[in-house]
C-alpha positions in Angstrom: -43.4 -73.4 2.2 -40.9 -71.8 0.1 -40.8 -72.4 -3.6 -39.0 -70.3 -5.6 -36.6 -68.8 -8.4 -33.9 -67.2 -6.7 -30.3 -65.6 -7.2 -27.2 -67.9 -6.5 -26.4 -64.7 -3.2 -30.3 -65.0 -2.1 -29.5 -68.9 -2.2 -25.9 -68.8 -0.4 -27.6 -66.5 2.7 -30.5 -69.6 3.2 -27.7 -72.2 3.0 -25.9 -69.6 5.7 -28.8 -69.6 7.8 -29.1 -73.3 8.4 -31.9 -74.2 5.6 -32.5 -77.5 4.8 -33.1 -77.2 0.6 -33.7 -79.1 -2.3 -31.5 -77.0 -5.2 -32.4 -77.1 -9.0 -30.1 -75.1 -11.1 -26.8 -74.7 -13.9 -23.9 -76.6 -13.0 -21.6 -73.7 -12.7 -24.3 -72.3 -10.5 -24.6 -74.7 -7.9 -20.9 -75.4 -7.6 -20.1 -71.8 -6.2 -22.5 -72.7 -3.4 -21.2 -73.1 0.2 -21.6 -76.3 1.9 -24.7 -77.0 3.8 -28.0 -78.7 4.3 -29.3 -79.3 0.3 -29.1 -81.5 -2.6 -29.1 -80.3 -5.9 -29.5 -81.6 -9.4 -28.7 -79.5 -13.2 -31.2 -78.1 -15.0 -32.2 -74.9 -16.4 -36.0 -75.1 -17.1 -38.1 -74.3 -14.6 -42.0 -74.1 -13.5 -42.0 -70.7 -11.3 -44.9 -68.6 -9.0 -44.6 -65.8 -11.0 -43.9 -66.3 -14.6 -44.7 -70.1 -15.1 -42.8 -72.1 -17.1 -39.2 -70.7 -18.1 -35.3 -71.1 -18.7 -33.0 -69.4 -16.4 -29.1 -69.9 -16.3 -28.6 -67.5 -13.9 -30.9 -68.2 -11.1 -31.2 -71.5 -9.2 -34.8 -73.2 -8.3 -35.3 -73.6 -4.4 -37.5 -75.7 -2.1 -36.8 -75.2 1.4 -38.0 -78.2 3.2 -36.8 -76.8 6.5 -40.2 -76.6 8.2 -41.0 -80.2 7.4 -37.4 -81.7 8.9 -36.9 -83.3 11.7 -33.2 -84.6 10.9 -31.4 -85.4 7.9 -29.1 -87.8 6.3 -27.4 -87.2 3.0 -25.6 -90.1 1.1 -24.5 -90.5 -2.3 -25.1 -94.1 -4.0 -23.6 -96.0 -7.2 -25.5 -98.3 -9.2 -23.7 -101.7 -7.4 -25.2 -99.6 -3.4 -28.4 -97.9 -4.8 -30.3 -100.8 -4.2 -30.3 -100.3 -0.3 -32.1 -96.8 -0.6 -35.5 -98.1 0.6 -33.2 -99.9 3.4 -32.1 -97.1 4.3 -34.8 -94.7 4.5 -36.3 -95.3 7.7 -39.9 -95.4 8.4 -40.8 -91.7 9.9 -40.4 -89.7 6.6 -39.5 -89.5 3.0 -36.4 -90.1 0.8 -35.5 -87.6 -2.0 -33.4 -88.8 -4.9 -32.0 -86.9 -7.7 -30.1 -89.1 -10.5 -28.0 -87.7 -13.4 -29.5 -88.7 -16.5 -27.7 -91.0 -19.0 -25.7 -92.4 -15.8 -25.2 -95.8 -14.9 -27.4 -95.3 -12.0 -30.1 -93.9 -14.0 -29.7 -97.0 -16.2 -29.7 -99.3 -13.0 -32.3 -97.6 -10.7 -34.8 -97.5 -14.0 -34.1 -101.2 -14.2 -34.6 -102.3 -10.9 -35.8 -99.8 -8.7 -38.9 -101.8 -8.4 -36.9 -104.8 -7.4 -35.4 -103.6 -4.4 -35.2 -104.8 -0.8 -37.5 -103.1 1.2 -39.3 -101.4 -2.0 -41.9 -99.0 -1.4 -41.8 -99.1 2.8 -41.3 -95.2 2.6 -42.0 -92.5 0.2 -39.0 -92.0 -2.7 -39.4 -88.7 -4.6 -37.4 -87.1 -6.8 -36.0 -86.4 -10.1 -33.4 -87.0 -12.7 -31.0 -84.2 -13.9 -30.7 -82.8 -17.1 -28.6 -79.8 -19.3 -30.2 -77.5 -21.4 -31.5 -79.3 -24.7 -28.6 -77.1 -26.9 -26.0 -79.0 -24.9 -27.4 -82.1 -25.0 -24.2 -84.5 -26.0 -21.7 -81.4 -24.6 -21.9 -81.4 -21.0 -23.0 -84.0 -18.6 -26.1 -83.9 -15.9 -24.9 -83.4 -12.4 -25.5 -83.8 -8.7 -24.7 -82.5 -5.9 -24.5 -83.6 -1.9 -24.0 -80.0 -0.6 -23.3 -81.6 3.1 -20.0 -82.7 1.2 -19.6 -80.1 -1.3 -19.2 -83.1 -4.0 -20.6 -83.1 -7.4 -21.6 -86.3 -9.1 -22.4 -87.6 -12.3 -22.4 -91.0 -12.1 -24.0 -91.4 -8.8 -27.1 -90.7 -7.1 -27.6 -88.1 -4.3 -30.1 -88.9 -1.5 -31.8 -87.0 1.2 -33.2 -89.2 4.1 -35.7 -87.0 6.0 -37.2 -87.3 8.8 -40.1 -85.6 9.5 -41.4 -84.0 13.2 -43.9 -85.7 15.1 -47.5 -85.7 14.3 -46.9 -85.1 10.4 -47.6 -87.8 7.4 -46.4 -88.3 3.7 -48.4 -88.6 0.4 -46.3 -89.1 -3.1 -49.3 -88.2 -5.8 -49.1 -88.5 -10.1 -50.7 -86.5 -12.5 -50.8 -88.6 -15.4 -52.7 -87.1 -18.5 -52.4 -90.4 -20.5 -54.3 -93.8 -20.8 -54.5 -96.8 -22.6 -56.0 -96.6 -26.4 -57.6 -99.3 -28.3 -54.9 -100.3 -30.2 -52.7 -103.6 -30.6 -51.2 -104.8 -27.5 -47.1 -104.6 -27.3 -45.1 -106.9 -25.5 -41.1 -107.0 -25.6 -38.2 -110.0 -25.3 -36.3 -108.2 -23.0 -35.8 -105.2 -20.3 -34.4 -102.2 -21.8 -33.9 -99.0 -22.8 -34.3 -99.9 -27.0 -35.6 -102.4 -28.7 -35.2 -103.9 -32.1 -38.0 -105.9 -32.1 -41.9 -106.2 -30.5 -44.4 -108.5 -30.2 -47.7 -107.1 -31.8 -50.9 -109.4 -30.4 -48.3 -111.9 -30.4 -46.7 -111.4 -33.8 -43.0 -110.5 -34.1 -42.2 -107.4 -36.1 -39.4 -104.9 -36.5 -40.7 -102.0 -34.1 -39.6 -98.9 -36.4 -41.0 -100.2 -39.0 -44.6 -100.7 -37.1 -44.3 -97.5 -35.8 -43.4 -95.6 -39.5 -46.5 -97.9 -41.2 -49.2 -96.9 -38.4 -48.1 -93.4 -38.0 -48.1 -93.4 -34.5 -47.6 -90.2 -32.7 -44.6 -90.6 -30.7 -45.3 -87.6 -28.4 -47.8 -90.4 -27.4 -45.8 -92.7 -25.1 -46.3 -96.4 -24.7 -49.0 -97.2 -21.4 -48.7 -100.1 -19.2 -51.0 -100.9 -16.4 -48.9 -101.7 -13.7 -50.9 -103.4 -11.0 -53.4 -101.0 -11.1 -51.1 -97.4 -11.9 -50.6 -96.2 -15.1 -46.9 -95.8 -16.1 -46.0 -94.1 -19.4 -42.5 -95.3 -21.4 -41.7 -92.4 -23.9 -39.9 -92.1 -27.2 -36.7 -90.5 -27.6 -35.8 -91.6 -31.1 -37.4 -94.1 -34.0 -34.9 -94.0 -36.6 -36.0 -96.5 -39.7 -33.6 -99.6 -39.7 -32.7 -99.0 -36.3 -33.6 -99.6 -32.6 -36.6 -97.5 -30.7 -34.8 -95.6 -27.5 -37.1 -95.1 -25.0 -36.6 -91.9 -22.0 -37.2 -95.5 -19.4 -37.5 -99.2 -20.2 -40.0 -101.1 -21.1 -40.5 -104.9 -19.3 -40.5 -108.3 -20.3 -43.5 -109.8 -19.8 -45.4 -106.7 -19.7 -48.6 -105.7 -21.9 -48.1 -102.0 -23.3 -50.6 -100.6 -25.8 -49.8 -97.3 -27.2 -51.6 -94.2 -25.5 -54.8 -92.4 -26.5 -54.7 -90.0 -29.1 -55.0 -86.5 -27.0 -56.9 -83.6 -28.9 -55.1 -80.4 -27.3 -52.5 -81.6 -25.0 -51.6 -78.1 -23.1 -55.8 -78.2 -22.4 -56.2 -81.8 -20.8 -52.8 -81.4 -19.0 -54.9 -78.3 -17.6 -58.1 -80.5 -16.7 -55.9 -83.2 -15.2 -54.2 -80.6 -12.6 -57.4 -79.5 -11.6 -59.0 -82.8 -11.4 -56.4 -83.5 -8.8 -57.7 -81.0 -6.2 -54.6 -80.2 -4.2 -54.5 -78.1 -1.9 -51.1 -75.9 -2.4 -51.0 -75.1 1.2 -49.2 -78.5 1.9 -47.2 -78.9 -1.0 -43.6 -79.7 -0.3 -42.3 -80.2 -3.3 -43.4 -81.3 -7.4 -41.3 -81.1 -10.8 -42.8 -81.7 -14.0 -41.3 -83.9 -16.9 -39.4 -81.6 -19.8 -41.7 -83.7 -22.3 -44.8 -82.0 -20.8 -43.1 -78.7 -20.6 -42.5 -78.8 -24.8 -45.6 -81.1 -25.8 -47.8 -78.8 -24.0 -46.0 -75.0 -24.6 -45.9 -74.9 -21.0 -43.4 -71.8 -21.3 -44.5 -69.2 -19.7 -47.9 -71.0 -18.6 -48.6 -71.8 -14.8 -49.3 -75.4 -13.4 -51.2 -74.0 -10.6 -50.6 -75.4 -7.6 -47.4 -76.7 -8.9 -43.9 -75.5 -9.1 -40.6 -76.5 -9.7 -37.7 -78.0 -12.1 -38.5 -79.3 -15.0 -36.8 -82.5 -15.6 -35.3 -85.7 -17.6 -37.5 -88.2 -15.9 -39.6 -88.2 -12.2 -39.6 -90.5 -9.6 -42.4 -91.6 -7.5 -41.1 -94.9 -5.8 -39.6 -96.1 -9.2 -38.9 -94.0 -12.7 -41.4 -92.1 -14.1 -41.8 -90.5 -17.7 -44.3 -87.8 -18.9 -45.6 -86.9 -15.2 -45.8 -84.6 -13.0 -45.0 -86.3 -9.3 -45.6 -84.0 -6.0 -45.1 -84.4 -2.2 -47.2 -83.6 0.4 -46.6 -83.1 4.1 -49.6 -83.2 6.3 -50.7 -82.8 10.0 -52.0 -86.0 11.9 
């Protein structure tokens, strides 16, 4: 299975050749590519074979799926259509999603991805687009349906895959965080900020809670959602002023901030070989941009896993501060 950093001409002969690929790469990158079979999504970090983690501009991440396909559709969803992904899918195969972050259909999908018709009858995989961090505010994420040769970035751009006969699908999480000790965390409302949380049932003003009990917001927020840990992370805590979160937190929901982690580069390390994965049948994995600076993963290998780096995974529904992967096997 190929999994690779490669040069936009070494990319453009695959696409040539009939290749069916999942594309990570700069904007200006993957809009000189010809049309073809691939889906592609912006970003410029990267988790590679040879030197681990890095940032490229000028070379473009590739997964070529093409011994895993039986057929493929490629369609390109809003945040009013997304919610008939699942629908859609089929039932002999995976979907693979990539969203532009900061999109409405980031917003939307993050909302209520778990909510939709047909929810979880098919594996969703995928990840959410990004820029590099100096032009965060400059330039917009992207995607792109390379069937088309359109580039979104308020959309969504799906891959429905069939796969051949006799083969089966696995989504796994590594998750490196649990639930602490602490207080337990509720909120009003869905969404991406807050102004306000309920603390063992006692209304405060979140920044302020968070300022007073020093918490360590590379630690995200922990919810145990019918049995899986999901993690909501910080992106800002500004004293007077809403908590932004990289996904929303629930209503209704109990969140308790996560355990204090000792050397985070070192568990990250134990967690990915707790997992024993074999990297023989790996199709695909990315790895959350949080990880990537919390744990110095520049030029470190994730070993069995490579790929893009990214604003946010998806395993079935939005994911923060995990590493998602997909597996292909023989019956």
């Amino acid at each position: 299975m190929l999994q690779h950093i490669m040069t936009p001409a070494d990319v453009e002969q695959l696409i040539q050749k009939g290749k069916t690929l999942l594309l990570a790469g700069e904007e200006d990158l993957l809009r000189k590519l010809p049309k073809g079979k691939w889906i592609g999504g912006t970003i410029p970090y990267f988790i590679t074979p040879d030197k681990g983690g890095m940032v490229s501009q000028d070379k473009i991440f590739v997964t070529d799926i093409s011994d895993v396909v039986a057929s493929i559709d490629v369609k390109v969803y809003d945040d009013n259509t997304l919610g008939k992904v699942y629908t859609d899918s089929g039932h002999e195969g995976f979907s693979f999603i990539i969203i532009p972050a900061m999109s409405p259909v980031h917003s939307s999908f993050a909302l209520n991805g778990p909510n939709y018709k047909d929810f979880g009858c098919q594996p969703l995989i995928g990840w959410i687009s990004g820029v590099h961090l100096d032009n965060l505010g400059k330039s917009s994420p992207k995607v792109f349906d390379g069937v088309s040769g359109t580039a979104h970035e308020r959309e969504a751009v799906v891959m429905h895959v069939r796969v051949p006969e006799g083969k089966t699908v696995d989504v796994g999480i590594v998750n490196i965080f649990e639930q602490g000790g602490g207080d337990t965390l509720t909120f009003a409302s869905d969404g991406f900020s807050c102004t306000d949380v309920m603390v063992n049932g006692v209304k405060e003003n979140f920044a302020d809670y968070i300022t007073r009990n020093k918490l360590d917001t590379k630690l995200p927020l922990v919810a145990d959602y019918y049995g899986a840990l999901v993690n909501i992370s910080f992106q800002s805590v500004e004293p007077g002023a809403d908590v932004k979160f990289y996904a929303p937190v629930f209503a209704g929901i109990r969140y308790k901030h996560a355990k204090p982690i000792s050397d985070y580069a070192t568990l990250f390390a134990v967690q990915l070989k707790k997992n024993e994965v074999g990297g023989d049948n790996i199709v695909f994995s990315c790895n959350c941009i949080l990880n990537y600076l919390y744990s110095g993963l520049e030029g470190h290998k994730t070993e069995p896993f490579v790929g893009p780096i990214t604003f946010g995974e998806v395993a079935y529904q939005l994911l923060n501060q995990t590493l998602v992967y997909l597996q292909v096997h023989d019956l």
